[in-house]
Backbone as numpy.savetxt, mean C-alpha at the origin, in Angstrom:
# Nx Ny Nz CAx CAy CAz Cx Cy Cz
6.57 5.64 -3.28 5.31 6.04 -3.88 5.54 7.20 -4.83
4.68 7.21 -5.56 4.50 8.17 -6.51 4.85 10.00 -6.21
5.09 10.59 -7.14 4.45 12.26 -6.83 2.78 12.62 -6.87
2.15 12.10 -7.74 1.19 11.68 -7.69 0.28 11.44 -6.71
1.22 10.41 -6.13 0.23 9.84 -4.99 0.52 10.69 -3.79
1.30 11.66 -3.76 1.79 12.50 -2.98 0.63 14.07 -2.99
0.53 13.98 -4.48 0.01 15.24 -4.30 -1.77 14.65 -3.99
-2.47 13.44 -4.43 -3.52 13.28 -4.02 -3.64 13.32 -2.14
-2.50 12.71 -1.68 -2.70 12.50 -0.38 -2.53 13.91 0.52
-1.42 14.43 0.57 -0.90 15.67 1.07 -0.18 14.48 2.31
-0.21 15.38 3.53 0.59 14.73 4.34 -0.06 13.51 5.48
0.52 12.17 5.79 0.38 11.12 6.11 0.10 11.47 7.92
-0.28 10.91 8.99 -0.30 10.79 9.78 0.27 9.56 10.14
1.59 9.45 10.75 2.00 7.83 10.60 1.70 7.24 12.00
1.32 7.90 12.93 0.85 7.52 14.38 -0.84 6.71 13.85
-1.78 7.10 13.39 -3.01 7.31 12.86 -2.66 5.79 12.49
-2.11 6.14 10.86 -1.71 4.91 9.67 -1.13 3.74 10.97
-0.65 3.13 12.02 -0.15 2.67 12.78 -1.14 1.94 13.31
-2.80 2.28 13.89 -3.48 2.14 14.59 -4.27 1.34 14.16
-4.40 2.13 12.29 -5.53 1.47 11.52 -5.07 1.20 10.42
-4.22 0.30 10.30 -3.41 -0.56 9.33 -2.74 -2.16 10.09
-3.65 -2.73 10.76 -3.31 -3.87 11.55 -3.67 -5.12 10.15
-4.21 -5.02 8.76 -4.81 -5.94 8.16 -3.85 -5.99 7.24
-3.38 -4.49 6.68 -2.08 -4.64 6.18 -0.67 -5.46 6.39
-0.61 -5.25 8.03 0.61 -5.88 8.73 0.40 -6.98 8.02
-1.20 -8.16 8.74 -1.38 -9.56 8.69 -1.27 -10.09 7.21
-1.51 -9.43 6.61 -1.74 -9.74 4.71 -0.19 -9.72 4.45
0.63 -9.02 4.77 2.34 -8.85 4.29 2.88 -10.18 5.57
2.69 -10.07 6.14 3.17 -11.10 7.14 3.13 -12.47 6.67
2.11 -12.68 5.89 1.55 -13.87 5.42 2.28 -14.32 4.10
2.92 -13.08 3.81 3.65 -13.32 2.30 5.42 -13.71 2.79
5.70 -13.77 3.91 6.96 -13.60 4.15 7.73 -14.80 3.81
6.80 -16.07 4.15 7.31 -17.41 3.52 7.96 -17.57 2.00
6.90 -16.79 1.34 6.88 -16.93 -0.02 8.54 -16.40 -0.08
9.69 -15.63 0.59 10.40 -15.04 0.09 11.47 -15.70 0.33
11.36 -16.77 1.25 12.50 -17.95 1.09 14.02 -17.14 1.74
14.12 -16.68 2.28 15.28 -16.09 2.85 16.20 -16.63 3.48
17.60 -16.47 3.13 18.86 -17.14 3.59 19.36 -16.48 4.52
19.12 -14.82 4.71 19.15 -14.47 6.23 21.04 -13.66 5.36
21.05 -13.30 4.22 22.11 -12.33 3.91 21.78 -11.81 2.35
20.51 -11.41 2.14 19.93 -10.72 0.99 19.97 -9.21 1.61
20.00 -8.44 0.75 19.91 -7.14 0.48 18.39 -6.78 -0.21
17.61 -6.41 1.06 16.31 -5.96 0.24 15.72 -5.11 -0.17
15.32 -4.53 -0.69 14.35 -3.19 -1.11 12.86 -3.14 -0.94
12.50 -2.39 -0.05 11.03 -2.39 0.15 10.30 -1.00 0.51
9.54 -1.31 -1.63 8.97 0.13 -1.50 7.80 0.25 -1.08
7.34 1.48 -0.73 6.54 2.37 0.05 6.61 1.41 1.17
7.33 1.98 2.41 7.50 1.39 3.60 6.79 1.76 4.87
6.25 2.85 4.38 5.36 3.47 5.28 6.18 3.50 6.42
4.71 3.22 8.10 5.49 3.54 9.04 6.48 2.72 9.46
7.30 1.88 8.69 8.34 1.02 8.58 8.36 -0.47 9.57
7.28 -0.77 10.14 6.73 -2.14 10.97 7.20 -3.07 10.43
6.95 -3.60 8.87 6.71 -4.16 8.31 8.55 -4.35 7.92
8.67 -3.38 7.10 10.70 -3.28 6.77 11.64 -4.23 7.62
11.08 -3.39 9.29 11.49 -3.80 10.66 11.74 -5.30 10.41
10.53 -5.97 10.20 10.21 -7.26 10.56 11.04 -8.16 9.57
11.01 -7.09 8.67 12.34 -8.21 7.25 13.53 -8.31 7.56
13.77 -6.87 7.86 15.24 -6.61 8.55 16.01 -8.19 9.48
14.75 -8.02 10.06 14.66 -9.57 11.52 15.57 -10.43 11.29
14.55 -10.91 9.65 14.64 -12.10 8.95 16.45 -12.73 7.99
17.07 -11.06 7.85 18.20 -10.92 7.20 19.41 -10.36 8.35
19.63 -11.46 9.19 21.14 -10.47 9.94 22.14 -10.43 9.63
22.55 -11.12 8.40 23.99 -10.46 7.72 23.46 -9.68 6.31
22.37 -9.66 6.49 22.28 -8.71 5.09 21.22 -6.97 5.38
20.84 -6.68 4.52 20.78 -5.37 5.22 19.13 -5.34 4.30
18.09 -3.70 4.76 16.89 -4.14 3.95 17.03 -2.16 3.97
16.57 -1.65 2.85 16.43 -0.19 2.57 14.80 -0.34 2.17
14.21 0.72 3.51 12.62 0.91 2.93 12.74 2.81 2.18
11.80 2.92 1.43 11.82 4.12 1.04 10.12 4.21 1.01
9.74 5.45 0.88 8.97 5.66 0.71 8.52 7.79 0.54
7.58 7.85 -0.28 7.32 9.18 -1.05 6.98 10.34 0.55
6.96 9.82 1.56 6.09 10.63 2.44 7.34 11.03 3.52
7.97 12.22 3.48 8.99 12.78 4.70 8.00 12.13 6.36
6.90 12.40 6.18 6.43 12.11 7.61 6.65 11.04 7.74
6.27 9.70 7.25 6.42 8.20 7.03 7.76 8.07 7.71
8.51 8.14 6.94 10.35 8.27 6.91 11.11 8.65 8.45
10.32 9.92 8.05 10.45 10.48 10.03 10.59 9.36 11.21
8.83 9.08 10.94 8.43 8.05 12.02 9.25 6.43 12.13
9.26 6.19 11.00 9.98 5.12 10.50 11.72 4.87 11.55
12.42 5.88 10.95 13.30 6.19 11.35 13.77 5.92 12.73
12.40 6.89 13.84 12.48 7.14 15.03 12.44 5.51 15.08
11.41 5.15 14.60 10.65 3.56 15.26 11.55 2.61 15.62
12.26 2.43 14.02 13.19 1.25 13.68 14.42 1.10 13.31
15.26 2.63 12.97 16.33 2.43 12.70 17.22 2.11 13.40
18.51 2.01 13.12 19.82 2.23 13.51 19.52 3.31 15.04
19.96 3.08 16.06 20.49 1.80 16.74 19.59 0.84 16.61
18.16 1.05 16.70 17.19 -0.42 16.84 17.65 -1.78 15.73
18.17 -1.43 14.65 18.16 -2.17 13.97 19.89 -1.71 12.79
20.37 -2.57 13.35 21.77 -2.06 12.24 21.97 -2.14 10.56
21.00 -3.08 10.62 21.24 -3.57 8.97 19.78 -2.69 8.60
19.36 -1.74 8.85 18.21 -1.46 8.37 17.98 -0.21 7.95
17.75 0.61 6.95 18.09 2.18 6.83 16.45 2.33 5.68
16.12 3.71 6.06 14.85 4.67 5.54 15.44 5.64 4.64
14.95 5.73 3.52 14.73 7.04 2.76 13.53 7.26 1.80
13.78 8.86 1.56 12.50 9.18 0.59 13.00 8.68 -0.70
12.01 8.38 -1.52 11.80 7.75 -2.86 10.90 8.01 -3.84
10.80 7.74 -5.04 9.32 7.71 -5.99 9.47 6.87 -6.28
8.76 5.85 -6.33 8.37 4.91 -6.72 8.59 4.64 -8.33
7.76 5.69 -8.78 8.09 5.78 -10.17 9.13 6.38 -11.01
10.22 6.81 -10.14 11.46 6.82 -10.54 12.59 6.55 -9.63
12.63 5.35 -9.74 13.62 4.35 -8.62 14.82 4.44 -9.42
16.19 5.33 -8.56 17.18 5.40 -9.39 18.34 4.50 -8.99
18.03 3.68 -8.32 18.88 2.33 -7.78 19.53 1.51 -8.88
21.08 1.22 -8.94 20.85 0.51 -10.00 21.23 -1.47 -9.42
21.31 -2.07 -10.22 21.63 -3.39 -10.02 22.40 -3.78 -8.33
21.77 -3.25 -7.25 22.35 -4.12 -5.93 21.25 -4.88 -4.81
19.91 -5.16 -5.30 19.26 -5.89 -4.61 19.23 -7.03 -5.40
18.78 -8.42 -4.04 18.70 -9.66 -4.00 17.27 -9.73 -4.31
16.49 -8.65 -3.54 15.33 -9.04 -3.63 13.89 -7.49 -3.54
13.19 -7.26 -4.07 12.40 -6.15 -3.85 10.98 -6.59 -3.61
10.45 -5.96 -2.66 9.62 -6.23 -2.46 8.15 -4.89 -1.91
7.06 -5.04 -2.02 6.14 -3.54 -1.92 5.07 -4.32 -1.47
4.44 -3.64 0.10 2.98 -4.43 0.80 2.53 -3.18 0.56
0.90 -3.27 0.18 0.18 -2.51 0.49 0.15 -0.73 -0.33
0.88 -0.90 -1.27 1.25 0.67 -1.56 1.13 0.63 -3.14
1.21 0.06 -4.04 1.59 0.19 -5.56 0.06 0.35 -6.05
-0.92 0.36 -4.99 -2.25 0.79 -5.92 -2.31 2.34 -5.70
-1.63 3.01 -4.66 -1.69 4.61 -5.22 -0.76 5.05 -6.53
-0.48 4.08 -7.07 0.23 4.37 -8.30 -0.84 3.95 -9.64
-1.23 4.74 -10.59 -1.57 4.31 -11.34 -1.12 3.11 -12.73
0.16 3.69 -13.11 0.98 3.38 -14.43 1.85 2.65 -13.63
1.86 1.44 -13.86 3.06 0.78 -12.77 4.23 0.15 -13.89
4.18 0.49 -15.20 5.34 0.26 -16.35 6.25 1.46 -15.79
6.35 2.29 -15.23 7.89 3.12 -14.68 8.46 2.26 -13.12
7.19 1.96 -12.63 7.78 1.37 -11.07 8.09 -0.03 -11.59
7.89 -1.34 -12.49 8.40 -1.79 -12.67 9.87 -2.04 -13.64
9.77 -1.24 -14.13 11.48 -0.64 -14.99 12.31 -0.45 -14.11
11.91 0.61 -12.67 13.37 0.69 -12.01 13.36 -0.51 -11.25
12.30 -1.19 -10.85 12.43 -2.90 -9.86 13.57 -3.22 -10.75
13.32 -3.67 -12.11 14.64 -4.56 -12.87 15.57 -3.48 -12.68
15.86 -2.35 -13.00 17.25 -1.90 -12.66 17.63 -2.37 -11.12
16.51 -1.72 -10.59 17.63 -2.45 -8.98 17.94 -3.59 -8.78
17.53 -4.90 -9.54 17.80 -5.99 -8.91 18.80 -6.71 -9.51
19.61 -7.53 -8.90 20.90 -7.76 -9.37 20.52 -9.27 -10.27
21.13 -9.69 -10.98 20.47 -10.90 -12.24 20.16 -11.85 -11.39
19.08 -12.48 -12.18 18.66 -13.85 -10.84 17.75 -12.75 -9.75
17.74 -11.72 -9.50 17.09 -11.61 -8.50 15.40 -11.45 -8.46
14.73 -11.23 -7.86 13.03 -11.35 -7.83 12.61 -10.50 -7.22
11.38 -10.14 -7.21 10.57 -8.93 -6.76 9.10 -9.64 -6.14
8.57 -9.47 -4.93 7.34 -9.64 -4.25 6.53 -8.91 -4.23
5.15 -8.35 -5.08 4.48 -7.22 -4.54 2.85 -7.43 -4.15
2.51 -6.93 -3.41 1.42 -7.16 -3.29 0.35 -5.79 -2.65
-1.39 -5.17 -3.54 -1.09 -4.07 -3.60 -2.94 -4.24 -3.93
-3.92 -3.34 -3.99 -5.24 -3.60 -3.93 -5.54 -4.03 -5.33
-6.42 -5.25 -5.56 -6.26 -5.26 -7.27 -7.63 -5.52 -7.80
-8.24 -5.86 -8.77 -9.59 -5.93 -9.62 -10.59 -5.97 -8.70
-11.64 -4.73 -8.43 -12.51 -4.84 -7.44 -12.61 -4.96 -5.94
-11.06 -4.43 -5.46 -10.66 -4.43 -4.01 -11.66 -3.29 -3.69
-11.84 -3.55 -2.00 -13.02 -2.07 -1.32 -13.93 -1.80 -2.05
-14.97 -2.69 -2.81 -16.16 -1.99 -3.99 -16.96 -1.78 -3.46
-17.34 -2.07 -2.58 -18.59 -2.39 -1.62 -18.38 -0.87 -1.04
-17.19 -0.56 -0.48 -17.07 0.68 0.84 -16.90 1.87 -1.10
-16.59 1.56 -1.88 -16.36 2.58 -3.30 -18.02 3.15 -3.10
-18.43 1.85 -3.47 -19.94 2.19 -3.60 -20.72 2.57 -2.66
-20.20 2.86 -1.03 -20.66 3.71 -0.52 -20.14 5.03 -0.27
-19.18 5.47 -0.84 -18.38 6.50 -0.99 -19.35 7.30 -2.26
-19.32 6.49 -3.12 -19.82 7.30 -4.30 -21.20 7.66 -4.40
-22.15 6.68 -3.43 -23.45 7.53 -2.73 -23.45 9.11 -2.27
-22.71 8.84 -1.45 -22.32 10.53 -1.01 -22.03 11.18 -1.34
-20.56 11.37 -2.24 -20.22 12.32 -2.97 -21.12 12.91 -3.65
-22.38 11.95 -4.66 -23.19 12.50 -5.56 -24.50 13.01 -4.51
-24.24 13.25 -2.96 -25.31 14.34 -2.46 -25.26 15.41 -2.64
-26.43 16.20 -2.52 -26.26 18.12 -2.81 -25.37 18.33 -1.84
-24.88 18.32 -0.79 -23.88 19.22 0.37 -22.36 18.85 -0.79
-22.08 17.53 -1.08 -21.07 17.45 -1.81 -20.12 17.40 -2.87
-21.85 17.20 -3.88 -21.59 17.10 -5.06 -20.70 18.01 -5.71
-20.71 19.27 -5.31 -19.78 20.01 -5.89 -18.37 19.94 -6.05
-17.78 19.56 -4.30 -16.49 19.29 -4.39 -15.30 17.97 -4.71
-16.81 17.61 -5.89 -16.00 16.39 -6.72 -16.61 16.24 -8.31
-16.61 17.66 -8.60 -16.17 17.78 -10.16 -15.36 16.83 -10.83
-15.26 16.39 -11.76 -14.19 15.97 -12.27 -13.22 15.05 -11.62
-13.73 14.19 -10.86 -12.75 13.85 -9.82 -12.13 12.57 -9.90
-11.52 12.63 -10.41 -10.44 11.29 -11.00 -10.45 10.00 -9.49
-10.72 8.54 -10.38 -10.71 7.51 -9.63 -9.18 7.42 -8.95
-8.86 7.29 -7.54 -7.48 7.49 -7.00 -6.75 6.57 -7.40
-7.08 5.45 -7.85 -6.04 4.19 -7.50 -6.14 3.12 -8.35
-5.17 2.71 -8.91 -4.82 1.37 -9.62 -4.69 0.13 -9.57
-6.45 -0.44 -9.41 -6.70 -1.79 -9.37 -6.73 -2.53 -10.17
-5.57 -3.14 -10.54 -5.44 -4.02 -11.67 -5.50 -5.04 -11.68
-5.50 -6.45 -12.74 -6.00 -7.86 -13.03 -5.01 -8.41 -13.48
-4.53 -9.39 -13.07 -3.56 -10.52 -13.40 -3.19 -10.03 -15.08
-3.83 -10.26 -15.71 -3.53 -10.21 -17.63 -3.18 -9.02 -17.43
-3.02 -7.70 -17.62 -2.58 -6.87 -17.68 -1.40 -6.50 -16.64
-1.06 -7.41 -15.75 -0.11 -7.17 -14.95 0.76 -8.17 -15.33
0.54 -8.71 -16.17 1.31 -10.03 -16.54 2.28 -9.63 -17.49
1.52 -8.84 -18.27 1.87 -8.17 -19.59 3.29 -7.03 -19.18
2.54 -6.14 -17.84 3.57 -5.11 -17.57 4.89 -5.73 -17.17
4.75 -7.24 -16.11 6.12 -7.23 -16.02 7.34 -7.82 -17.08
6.54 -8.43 -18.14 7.17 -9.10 -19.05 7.38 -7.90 -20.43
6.74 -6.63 -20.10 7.41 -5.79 -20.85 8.79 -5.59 -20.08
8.39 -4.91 -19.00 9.93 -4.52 -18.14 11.20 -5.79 -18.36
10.82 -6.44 -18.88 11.96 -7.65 -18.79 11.98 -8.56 -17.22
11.01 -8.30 -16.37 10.97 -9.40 -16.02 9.94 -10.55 -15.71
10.20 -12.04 -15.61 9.57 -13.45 -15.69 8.43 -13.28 -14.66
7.32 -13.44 -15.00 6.36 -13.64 -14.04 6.30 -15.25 -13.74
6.35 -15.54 -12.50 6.20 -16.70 -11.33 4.53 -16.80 -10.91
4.27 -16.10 -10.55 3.20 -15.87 -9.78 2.02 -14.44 -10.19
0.93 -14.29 -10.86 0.08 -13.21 -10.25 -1.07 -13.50 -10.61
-1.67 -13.56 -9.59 -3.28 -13.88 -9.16 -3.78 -12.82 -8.20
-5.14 -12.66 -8.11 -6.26 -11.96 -7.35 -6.52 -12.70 -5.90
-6.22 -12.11 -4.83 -6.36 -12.85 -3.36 -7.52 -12.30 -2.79
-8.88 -12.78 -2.23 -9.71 -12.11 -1.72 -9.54 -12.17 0.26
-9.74 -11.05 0.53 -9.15 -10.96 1.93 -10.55 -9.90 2.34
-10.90 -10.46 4.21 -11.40 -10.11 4.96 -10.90 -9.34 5.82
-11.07 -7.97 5.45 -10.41 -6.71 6.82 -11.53 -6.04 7.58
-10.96 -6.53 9.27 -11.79 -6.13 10.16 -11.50 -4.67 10.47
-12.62 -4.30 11.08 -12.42 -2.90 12.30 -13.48 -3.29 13.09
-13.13 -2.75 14.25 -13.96 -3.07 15.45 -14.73 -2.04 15.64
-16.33 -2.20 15.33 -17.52 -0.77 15.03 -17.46 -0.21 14.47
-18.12 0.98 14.38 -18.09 2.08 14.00 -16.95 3.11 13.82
-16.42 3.31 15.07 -14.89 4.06 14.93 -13.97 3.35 14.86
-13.63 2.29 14.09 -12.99 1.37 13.93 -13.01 1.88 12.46
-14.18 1.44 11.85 -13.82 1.79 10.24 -13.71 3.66 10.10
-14.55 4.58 10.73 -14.13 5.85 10.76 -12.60 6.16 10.51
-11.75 5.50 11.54 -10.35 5.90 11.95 -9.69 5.30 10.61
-10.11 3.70 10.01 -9.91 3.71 9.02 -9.82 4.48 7.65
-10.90 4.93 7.22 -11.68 5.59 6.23 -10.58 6.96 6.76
-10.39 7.65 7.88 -9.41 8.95 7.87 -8.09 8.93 7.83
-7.53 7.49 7.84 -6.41 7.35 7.65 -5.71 6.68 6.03
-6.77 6.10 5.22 -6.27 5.62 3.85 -7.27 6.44 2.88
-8.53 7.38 2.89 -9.09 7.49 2.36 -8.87 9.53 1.67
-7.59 9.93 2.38 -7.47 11.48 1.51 -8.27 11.58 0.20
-7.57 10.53 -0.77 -7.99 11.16 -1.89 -9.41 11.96 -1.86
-10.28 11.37 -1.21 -12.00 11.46 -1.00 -11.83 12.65 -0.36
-11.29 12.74 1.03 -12.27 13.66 1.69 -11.28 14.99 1.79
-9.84 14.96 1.33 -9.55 15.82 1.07 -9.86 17.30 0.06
-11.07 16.75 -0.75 -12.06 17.24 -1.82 -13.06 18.62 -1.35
-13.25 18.53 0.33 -13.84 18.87 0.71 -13.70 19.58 1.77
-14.01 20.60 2.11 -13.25 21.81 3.50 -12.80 21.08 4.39
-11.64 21.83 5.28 -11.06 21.41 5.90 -12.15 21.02 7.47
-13.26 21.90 7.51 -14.15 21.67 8.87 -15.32 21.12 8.40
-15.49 20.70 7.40 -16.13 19.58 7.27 -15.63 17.97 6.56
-14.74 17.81 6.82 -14.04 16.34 6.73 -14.34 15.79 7.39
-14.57 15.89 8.97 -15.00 14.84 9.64 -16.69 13.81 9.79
-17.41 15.10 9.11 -18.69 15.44 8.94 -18.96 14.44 7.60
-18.03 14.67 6.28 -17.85 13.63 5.14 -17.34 12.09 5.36
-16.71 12.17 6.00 -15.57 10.70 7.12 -17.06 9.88 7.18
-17.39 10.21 8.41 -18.41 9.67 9.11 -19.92 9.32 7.94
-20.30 10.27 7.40 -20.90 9.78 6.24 -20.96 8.72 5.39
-19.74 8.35 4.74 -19.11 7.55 3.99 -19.36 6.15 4.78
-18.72 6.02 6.30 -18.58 5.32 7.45 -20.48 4.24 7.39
-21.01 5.44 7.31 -22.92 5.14 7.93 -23.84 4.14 6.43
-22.95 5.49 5.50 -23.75 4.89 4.68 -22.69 3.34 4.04
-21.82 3.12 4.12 -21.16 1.30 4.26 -21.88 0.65 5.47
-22.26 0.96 6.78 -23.04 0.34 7.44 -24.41 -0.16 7.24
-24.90 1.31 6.67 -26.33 0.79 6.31 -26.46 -0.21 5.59
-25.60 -0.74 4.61 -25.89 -1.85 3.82 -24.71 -3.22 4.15
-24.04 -2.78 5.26 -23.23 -4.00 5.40 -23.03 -3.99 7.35
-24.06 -4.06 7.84 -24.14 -3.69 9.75 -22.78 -4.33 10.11
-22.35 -4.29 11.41 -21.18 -4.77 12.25 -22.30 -6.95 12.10
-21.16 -7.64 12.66 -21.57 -8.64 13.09 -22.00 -8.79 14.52
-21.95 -10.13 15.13 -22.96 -10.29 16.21 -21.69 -9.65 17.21
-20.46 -9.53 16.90 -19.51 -9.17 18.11 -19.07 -8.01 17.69
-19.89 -6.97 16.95 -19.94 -5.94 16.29 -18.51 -5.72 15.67
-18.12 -6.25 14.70 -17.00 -6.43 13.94 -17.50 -5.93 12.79
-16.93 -5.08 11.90 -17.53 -4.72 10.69 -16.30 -5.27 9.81
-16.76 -6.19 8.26 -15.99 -6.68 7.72 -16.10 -6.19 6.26
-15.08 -5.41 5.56 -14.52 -5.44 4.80 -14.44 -6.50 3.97
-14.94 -6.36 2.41 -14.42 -7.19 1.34 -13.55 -6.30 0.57
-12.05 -7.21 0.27 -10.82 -6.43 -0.14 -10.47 -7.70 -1.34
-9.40 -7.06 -2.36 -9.06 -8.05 -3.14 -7.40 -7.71 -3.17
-6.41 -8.43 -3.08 -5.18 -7.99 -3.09 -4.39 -8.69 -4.33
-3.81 -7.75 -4.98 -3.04 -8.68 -6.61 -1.67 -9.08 -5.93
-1.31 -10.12 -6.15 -0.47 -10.69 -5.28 0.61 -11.29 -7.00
1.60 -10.51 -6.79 2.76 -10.67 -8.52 3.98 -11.35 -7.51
4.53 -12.10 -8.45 5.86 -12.36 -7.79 6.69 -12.71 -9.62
8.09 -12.51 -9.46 8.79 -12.54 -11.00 10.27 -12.46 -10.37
10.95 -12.86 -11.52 12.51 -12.59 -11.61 13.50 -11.81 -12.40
14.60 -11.31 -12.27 14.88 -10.86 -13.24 16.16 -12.06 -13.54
15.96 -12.10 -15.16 16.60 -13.50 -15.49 18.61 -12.70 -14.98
19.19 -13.91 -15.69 20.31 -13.83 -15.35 21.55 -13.57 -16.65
């Protein structure tokens, strides 16, 4: 991930991110087919967060090896403890930027769940993908894209513009880079590499009630409520939380559902 996305977030809770990131898992899980694996690729997988996901590739490759990186020392930490070496031999964590990946030509394959929309400008994160990947090789990403979370935006942005809050969002720059097939089409075929695949996926993410999406909303949502004192964040959390309910209630098994959109790119780098 970014510096950027570093300095919007501050520091990660990766126990938290663990609890309430189960839709993430299922959405990357679902892409794993797509990657066709011979079980001795060398992979790269950025922003790896609390490394579950890395883990699970690792699985998939036992003579080959998978490096997650990601911008967050805490992430990395946890990661580490979770899944490394001994748990996993072919499998190793480090910190990274995203937007300056200094890897050069030794992956088979790169791949990023869930993370390239805290990046805005994704023409630097796709420049170093083609440096790292060795000719012939391909890149999987998949990341929030045209109109992902609008529904929960638009109850975010109710609030902010109340008198208790309005203030502590002056100027306050949109966090994240939801982009559309044509313009992502464009970026990877500047970087030099072939687009295969990129389309808009619409996806249903649950939480179970009320503190279901709360725990959510405090675990992906810094940019927002970090805006605002430290003893009243929870007070803003929960806000945000009520007013997405008011206009979208739990269902009959009190499930509250999320409308998400995920840009789903896949490309090569020629040979």
């Amino acid at each position: 991930m970014s510096n950027d996305f570093a300095a919007q977030t501050g520091r990660w809770d990766p126990s938290e991110y663990q609890r309430h990131s189960s839709g993430q898992q299922q959405w990357a899980q679902e892409l794993f087919g797509r990657l066709k694996l011979r079980g001795d690729e060398r992979i790269l997988d950025i922003g790896c967060g609390d490394g579950k996901i890395t883990a699970q590739i690792a699985q998939q490759v036992p003579r080959g090896s998978v490096l997650g990186v990601d911008s967050s020392a805490e992430m990395i930490a946890f990661a580490r403890r979770s899944f490394g070496p001994p748990a996993l031999a072919n499998l190793r964590f480090e910190e990274a930027n995203a937007a300056s990946l200094t890897f050069g030509p030794e992956f088979d394959c790169v791949v990023s769940f869930a993370c390239l929309h805290w990046v805005i400008d994704h023409r630097p994160v796709l420049a170093g993908i083609r440096r790292a990947l060795r000719p012939g090789g391909r890149t999987l990403l998949q990341f929030g894209g045209r109109g992902n979370a609008s529904e929960v935006v638009a109850a975010a942005t109710t609030v902010i513009e109340r008198d208790r809050w309005r203030n502590c969002f002056k100027d306050f720059p949109f966090p994240w880079g939801f982009h559309d097939p044509q313009e992502y089409r464009a970026w990877l075929q500047e970087a030099q590499l072939e687009p295969t695949r990129v389309e808009l996926v619409p996806k249903d993410m649950t939480h179970r009630g009320r503190e279901g999406l709360i725990g959510w909303v405090r675990t992906t949502w810094m940019p927002y409520f970090h805006r605002v004192p430290a003893q009243d964040q929870e007070t803003f959390i929960a806000e945000v939380a009520d007013e997405y309910l008011r206009l979208h209630p739990p269902d009959g098994q009190q499930v509250v559902h999320l409308k998400m959109v995920r840009l789903e790119a896949e490309a090569r780098r020629g040979v």
